[in-house]
TIROPA-375110 format. One record per residue (C-alpha): residue in one letter; x, y, z. Coordinates in steps of 0.25 Angstrom, whole numbers, padded with zeros to 4 digits. Last residue first. Layout:
REC  r     xx     yy     zz
REC  a      X      Y      Z
...
//
This chain:
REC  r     xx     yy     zz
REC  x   0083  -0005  -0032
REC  x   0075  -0005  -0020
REC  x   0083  -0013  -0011
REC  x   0074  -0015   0004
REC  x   0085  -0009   0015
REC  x   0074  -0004   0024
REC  x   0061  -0009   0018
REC  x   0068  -0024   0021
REC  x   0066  -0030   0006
REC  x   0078  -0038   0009
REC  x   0081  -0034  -0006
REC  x   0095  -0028  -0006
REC  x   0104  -0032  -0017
REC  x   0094  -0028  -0026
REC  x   0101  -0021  -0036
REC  x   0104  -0008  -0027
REC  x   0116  -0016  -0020
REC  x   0123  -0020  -0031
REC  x   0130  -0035  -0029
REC  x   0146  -0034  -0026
REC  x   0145  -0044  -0015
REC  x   0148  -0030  -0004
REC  x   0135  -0023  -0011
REC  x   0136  -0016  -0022
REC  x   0135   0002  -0023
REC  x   0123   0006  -0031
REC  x   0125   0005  -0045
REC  x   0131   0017  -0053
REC  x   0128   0025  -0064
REC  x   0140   0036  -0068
REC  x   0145   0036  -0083
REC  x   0130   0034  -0089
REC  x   0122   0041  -0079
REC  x   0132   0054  -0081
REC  x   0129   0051  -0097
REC  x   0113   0049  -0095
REC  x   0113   0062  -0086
REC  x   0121   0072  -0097
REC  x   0114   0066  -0106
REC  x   0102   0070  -0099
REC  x   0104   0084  -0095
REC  x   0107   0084  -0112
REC  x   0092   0080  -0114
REC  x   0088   0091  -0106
REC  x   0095   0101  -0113
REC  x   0088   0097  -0126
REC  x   0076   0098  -0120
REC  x   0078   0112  -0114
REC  x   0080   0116  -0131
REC  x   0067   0109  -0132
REC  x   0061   0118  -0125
REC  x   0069   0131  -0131
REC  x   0077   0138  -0123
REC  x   0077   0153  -0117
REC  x   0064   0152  -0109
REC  x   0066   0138  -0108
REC  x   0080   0140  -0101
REC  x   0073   0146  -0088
REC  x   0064   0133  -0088
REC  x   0078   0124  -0091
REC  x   0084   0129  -0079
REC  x   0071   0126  -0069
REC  x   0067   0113  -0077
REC  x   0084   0110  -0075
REC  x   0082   0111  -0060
REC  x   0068   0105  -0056
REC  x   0067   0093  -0061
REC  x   0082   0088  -0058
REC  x   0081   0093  -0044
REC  x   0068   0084  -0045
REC  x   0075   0072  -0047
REC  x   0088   0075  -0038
REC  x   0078   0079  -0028
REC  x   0069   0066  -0030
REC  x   0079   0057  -0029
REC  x   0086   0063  -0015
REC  x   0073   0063  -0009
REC  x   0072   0049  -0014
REC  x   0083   0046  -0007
REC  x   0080   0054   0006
REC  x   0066   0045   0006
REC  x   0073   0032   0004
REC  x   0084   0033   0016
REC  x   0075   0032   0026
REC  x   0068   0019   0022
REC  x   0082   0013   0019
REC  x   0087   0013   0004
REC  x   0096   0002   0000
REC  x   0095   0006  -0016
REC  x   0087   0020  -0017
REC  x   0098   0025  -0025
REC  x   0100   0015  -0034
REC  x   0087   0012  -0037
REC  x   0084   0029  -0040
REC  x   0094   0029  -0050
REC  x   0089   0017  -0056
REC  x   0073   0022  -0056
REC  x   0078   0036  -0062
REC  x   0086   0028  -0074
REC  x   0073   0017  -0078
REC  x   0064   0029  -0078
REC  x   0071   0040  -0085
REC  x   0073   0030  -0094
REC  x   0060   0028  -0098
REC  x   0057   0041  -0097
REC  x   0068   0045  -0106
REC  x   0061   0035  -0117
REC  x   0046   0039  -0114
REC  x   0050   0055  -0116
REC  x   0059   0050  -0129
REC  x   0046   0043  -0135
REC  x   0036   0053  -0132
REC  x   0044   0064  -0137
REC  x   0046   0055  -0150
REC  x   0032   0056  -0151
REC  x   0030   0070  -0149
REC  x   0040   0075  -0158
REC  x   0044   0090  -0159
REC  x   0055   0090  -0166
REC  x   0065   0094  -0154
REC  x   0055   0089  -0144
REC  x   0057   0074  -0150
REC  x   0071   0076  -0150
REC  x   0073   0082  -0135
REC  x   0065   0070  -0132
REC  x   0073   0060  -0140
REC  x   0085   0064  -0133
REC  x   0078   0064  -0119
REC  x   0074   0049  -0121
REC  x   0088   0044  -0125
REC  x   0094   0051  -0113
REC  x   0081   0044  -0103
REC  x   0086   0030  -0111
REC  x   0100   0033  -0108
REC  x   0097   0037  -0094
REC  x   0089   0024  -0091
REC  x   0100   0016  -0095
REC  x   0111   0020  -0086
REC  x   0103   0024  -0075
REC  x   0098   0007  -0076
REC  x   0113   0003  -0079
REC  x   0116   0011  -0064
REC  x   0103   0006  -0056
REC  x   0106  -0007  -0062
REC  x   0095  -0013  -0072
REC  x   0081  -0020  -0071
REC  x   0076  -0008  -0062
REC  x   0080   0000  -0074
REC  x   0067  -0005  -0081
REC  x   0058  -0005  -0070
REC  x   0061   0011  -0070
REC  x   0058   0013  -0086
REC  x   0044   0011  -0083
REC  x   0041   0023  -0075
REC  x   0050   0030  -0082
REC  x   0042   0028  -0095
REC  x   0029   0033  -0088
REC  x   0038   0048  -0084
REC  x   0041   0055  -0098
REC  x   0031   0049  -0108
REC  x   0020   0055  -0095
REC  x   0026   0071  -0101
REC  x   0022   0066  -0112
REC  x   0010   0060  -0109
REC  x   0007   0073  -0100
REC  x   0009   0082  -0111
REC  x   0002   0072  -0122
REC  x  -0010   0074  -0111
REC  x  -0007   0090  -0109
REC  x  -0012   0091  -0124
REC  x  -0005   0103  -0132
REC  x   0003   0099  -0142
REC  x   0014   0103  -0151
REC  x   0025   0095  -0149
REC  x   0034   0107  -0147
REC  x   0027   0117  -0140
REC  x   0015   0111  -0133
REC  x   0024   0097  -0128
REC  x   0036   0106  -0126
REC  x   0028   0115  -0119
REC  x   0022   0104  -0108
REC  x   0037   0097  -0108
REC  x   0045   0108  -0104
REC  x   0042   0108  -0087
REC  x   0037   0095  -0085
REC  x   0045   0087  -0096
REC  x   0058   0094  -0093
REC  x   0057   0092  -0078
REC  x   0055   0078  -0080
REC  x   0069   0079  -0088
REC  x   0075   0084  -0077
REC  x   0070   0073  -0068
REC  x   0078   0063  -0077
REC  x   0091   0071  -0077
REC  x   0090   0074  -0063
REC  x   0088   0060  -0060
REC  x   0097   0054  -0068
REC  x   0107   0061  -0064
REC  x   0105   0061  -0049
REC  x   0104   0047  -0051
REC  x   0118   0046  -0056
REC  x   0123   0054  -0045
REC  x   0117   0047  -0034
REC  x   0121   0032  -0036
REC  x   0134   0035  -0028
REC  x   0125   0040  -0017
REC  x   0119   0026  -0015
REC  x   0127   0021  -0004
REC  x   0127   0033   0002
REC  x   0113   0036   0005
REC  x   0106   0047  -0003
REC  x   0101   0058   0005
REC  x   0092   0071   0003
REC  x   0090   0079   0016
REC  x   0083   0092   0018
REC  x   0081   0094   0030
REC  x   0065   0089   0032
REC  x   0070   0077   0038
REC  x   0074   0084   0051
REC  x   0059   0087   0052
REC  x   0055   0073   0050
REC  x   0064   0067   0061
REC  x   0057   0059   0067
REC  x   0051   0045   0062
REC  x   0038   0041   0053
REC  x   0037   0025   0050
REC  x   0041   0025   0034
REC  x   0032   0013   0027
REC  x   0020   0019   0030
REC  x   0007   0010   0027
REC  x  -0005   0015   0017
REC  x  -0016   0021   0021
REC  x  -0012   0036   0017
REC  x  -0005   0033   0008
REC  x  -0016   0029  -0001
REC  x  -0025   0040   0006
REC  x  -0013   0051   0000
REC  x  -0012   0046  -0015
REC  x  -0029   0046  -0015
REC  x  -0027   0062  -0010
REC  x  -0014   0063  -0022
REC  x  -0025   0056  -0031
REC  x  -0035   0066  -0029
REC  x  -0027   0077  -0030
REC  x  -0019   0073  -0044
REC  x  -0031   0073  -0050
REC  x  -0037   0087  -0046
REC  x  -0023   0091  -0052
REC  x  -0025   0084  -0064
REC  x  -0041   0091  -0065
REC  x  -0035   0105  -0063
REC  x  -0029   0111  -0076
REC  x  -0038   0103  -0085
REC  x  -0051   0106  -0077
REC  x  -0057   0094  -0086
REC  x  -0049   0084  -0091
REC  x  -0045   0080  -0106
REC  x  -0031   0087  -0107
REC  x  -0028   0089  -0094
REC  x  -0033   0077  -0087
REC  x  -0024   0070  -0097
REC  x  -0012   0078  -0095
REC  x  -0012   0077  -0081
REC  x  -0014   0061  -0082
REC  x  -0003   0061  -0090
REC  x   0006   0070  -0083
REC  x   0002   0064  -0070
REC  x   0005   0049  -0072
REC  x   0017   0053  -0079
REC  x   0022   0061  -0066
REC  x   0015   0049  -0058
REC  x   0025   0039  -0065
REC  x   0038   0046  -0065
REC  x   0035   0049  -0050
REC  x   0033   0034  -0047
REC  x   0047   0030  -0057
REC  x   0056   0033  -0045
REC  x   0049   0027  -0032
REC  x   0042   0015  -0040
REC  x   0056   0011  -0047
REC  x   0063   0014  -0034
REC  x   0053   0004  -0027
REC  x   0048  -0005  -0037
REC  x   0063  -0009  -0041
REC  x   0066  -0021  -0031
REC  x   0054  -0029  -0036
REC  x   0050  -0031  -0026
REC  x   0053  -0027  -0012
REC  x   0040  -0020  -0013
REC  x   0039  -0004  -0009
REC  x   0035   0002   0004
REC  x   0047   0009   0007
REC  x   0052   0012  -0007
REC  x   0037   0018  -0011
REC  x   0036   0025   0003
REC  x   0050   0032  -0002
REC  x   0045   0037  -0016
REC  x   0031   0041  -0008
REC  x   0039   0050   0002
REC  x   0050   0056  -0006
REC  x   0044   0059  -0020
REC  x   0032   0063  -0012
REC  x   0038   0073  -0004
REC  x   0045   0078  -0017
REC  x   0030   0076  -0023
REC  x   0024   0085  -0014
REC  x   0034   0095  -0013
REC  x   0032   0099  -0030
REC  x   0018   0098  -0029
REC  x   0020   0110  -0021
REC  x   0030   0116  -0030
REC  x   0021   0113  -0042
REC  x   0009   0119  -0037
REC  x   0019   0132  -0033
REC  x   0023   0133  -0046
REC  x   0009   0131  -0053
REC  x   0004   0141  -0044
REC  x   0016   0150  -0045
REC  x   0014   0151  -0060
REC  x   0001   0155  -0062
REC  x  -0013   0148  -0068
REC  x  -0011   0135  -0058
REC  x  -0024   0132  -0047
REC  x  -0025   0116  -0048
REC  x  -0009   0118  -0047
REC  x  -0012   0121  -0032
REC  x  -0021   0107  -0028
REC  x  -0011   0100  -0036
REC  x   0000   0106  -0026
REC  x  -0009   0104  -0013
REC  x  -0010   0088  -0018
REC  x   0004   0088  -0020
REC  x   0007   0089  -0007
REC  x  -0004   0083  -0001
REC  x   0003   0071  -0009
REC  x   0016   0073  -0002
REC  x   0010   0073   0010
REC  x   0005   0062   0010
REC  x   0019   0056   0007
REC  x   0023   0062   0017
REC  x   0012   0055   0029
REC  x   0015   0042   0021
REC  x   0029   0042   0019
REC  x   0032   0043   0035
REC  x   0033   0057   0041
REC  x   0049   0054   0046
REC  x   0054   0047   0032
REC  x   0045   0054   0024
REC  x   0051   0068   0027
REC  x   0063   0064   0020
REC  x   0060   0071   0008
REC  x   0054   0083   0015
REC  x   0064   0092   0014
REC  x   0072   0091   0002
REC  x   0063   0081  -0007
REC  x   0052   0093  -0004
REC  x   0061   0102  -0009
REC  x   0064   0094  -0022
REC  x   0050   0093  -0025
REC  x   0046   0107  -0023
REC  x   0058   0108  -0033
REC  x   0053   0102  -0041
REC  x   0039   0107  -0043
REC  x   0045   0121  -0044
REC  x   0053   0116  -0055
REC  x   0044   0111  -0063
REC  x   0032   0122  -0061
REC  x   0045   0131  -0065
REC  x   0049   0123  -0079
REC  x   0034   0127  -0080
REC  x   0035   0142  -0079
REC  x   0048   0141  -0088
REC  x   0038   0134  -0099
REC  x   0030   0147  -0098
REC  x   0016   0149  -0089
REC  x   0006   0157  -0097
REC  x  -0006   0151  -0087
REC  x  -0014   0146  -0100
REC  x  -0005   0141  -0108
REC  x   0008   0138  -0100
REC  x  -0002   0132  -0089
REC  x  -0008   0123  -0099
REC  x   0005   0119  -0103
REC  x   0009   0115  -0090
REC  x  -0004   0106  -0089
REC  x   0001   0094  -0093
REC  x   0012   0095  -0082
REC  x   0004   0100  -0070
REC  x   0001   0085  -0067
REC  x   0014   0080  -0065
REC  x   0016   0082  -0049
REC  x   0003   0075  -0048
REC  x   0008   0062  -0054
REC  x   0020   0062  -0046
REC  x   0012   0063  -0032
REC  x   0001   0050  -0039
REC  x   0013   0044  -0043
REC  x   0020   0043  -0027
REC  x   0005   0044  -0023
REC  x   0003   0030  -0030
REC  x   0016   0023  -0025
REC  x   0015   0028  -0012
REC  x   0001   0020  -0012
REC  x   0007   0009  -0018
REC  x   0020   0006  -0009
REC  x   0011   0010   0004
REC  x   0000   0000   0000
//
């Protein structure tokens, strides 16, 4: 019940976080925003996000994961009930920021009630759940956002009514489900801002942080920039084909996670960086000359490989964790992913009004050559065990929910 329940809000959060997107352009029309305006909503989004990772990601700890996790989804609820009112800018940044804070908290709680309460098998479920869940709700949202959008009545409110009523369902499923972290003291200590990684993992840390950043940044791109280049340079106007697109992006990592489960963490970065590289050339391509089809294609390719490098990076690092130490981990994950949101959208929103939009593409395609060769020359397993057997490939499987493997 916990496992499930976490699971649902954990996409149900996500799912929330992306229903602005189809709308962006509705916003532009008839709001007068610009596309620096929206690179902004990104940002302010993030780095809510971020700050809530900062203070609070520890929080679930002391408070228990159901008591954060609820409020996680009030959270959000207040943002959703704000961006029902959007015709100026501060309303739409400061929607965002809240939103922002509620899935930081939830990227910290819900991720770490998912590991807690996980099965023992098959080993992957957790850090393939824990990773690829945001993915899924963020495609979950921009679909249905665009659909509502598009065919719905009230179409600037009725996917935010949406996302109400299931963030309430989230919060009774967790409700009457079991806690899997006991609260203890220390809460206000823990809101000092603290992100760890334990040592014997740390050597994995720079990799991941590029492909994080990298991967992130490119989700940045597709919120703030994608609305106009859909309108501008594919010539269309239907917030569904925005949120399918936009959904081409997150489905395929989804299902490129249980694929690098079948490889090392290191071969599996390796490979899903190359396929990710291989997708951001054809999409810089496809917007280039103005290709729907081929955007389709690339979007679905670096999704996919998105997906199989993210869940790798984040299997290595979560190898051996203890119930105190998951939260701090995925603080750190999620800071490093939303860093890499929040700070090129902010750069390349300035540069929009001096660049072209596909000229910001092309920059992010080289971010991620840059990545793929760093990946390439520096993947690593985790450190072996004394018999010389890796200790993040299942080394570990007593299944105790202390030192339970979950690679």
């Amino acid at each position: 019940m916990a496992f499930l329940s976490a699971v649902a809000s954990l996409v149900v959060s996500f799912a929330a976080a992306a229903a602005p997107i189809p709308l962006y352009n509705i916003y532009r029309t008839e709001d007068g925003f610009t596309n620096a305006d929206i690179s902004m909503a990104v940002v302010a989004y993030a780095l809510g996000t971020i700050a809530a990772l900062l203070v609070l990601g520890r929080l679930s700890n002391h408070l228990g994961r159901r008591l954060t996790a609820i409020t996680s989804l009030s959270l959000l609820l207040l943002g959703c009930l704000l961006l029902l009112n959007v015709h100026d800018i501060e309303t739409l940044l400061g929607g965002r920021l809240l939103v922002g804070i509620g899935t930081g908290v939830a990227g910290s709680s819900l991720t770490s009630y998912i590991v807690d309460a996980a099965p023992s098998r098959p080993e992957w479920l957790a850090s393939v759940v824990s990773s690829q869940g945001p993915m899924l709700g963020v495609a979950v949202g921009a679909i249905a956002s665009g659909v509502l959008v598009q065919f719905g009545p009230w179409p600037r409110d009725l996917i935010y009514l949406a996302c109400v009523s299931f963030l309430l369902l989230s919060a009774a499923l967790i409700s009457v489900s079991p806690e899997t972290a006991p609260p203890m003291p220390g809460a206000w200590r823990s809101l000092l801002p603290r992100v760890s990684v334990p040592d014997r993992v740390r050597h994995l840390l720079p990799v991941a942080a590029a492909v994080f950043l990298t991967t992130w940044a490119s989700g940045g791109f597709y919120q703030a920039f994608m609305p106009a280049l859909v309108e501008d340079q594919l010539h269309t106007r239907s917030p569904m084909i925005l949120g399918l697109v936009f959904a081409s992006y997150m489905t395929p990592s989804v299902l490129g996670s249980p694929i690098g489960g079948r490889f090392t963490s290191a071969v599996a970065q390796r490979v899903g960086m190359i396929t990710f590289l291989a997708g951001m050339v054809g999409i810089s391509i496809a917007i280039t000359h103005g290709t729907l089809v081929l955007l389709v294609i690339a979007t679905t390719v670096a999704g996919a490989g998105q997906g199989i490098a993210i869940s790798a990076a984040t299997r290595g690092l979560l190898h051996g964790s203890t119930l105190a130490e998951r939260a701090p981990i995925f603080s750190a994950i999620y800071l490093l992913c939303y860093s890499g949101a929040a700070f090129p959208s902010l750069i390349s929103g300035q540069l929009s009004n001096v660049f072209s939009l596909p000229q910001i593409a092309l920059g992010y395609g080289g971010l991620a050559v840059i990545a793929t060769l760093f990946t390439l020359l520096g993947a690593r397993n985790p450190h072996t065990d004394r018999t010389g057997n890796s200790t993040s490939e299942g080394a570990n499987t007593t299944g105790s929910p202390e030192r339970r493997t979950v690679s």
